[in-house]
N, C-alpha and C positions, 0 to 999 in steps of 0.2 A: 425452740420451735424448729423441726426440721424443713430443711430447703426443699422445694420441690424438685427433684434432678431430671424427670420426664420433658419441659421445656427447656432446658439448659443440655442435654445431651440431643435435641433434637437439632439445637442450632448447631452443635458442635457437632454432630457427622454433615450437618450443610455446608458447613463451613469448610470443613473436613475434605470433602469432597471437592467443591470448588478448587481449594488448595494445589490438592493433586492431579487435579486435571489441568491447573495450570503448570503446576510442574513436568507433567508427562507431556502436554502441548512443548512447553521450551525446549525441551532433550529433542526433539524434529523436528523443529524450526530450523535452515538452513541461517548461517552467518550472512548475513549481508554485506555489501563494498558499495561504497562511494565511487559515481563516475565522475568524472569532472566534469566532461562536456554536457551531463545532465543537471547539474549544479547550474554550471553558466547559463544553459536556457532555463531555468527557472526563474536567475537572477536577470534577465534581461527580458520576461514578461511585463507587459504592462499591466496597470492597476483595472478591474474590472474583471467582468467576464466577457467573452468572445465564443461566436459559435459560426464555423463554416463547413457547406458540406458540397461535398465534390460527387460525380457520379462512384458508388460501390464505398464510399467513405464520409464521415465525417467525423470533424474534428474539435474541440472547446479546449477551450484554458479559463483561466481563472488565476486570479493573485486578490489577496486583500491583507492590507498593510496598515499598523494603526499603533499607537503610542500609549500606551495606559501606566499614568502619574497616581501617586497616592500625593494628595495637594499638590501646589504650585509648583514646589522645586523638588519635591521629594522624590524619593528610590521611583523607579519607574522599570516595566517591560516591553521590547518590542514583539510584535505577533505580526510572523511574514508568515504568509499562508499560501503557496502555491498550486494548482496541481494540472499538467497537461494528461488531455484524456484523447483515442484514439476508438472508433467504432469501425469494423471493417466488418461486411457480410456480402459473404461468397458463395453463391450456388453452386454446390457437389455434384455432377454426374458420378450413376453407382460406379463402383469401385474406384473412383479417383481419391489420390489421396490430400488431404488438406494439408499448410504449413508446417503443424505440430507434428506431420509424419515424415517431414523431408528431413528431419534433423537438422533444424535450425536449434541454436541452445537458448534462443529469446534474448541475444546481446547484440544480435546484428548480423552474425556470422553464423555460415554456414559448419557444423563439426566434423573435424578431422575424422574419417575411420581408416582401419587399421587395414593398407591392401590399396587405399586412395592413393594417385599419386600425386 
């Protein structure tokens, strides 16, 4: 009895396709680094969530920490969960330029140009 190939090629160009799009997404993706100092405040979060807000900002955190055993003594995983989040919103008069135009690089610092002294 032959196969039907109509449902079996239909998954395999979905499939297909997911695929390569996840392969095309990875080839753009920039490499990432490890900061430390952002390490450390993650690891000196306390447990819960928090939320405060200040005039033109506000701020949350969050950490959830938790031990999961398979039985009593057995292989176990820990799950640190952290994440600091910032909201900042800023009214633009026309042609002012926002953060993202002054050349900041998103690390803290401002970027060198070539003529700066």
């Amino acid at each position: 009895m032959p196969l039907p190939l109509a449902p079996i090629a239909g998954l395999a160009l979905r499939y297909g396709a997911v695929a390569l799009g996840a392969w095309a997404l990875g080839r753009h993706l920039e490499r990432g680094f490890r900061d430390q100092r952002a390490e450390d405040a993650l690891d000196d979060l306390c447990e819960g969530v928090t939320l405060r807000h200040e005039p033109g900002q506000t701020n949350g955190t969050g950490r959830f920490r938790r031990v999961v055993r398979i039985g009593t003594n057995g292989p176990g995983l820990e799950v640190d969960l952290a994440a600091l989040a910032r909201l900042k919103l800023r009214p633009l008069r026309a042609g002012q330029e926002g953060a993202s135009a002054r050349g900041t690089s998103g690390r803290g610092a401002p970027e060198e140009k070539a003529g700066d002294p």
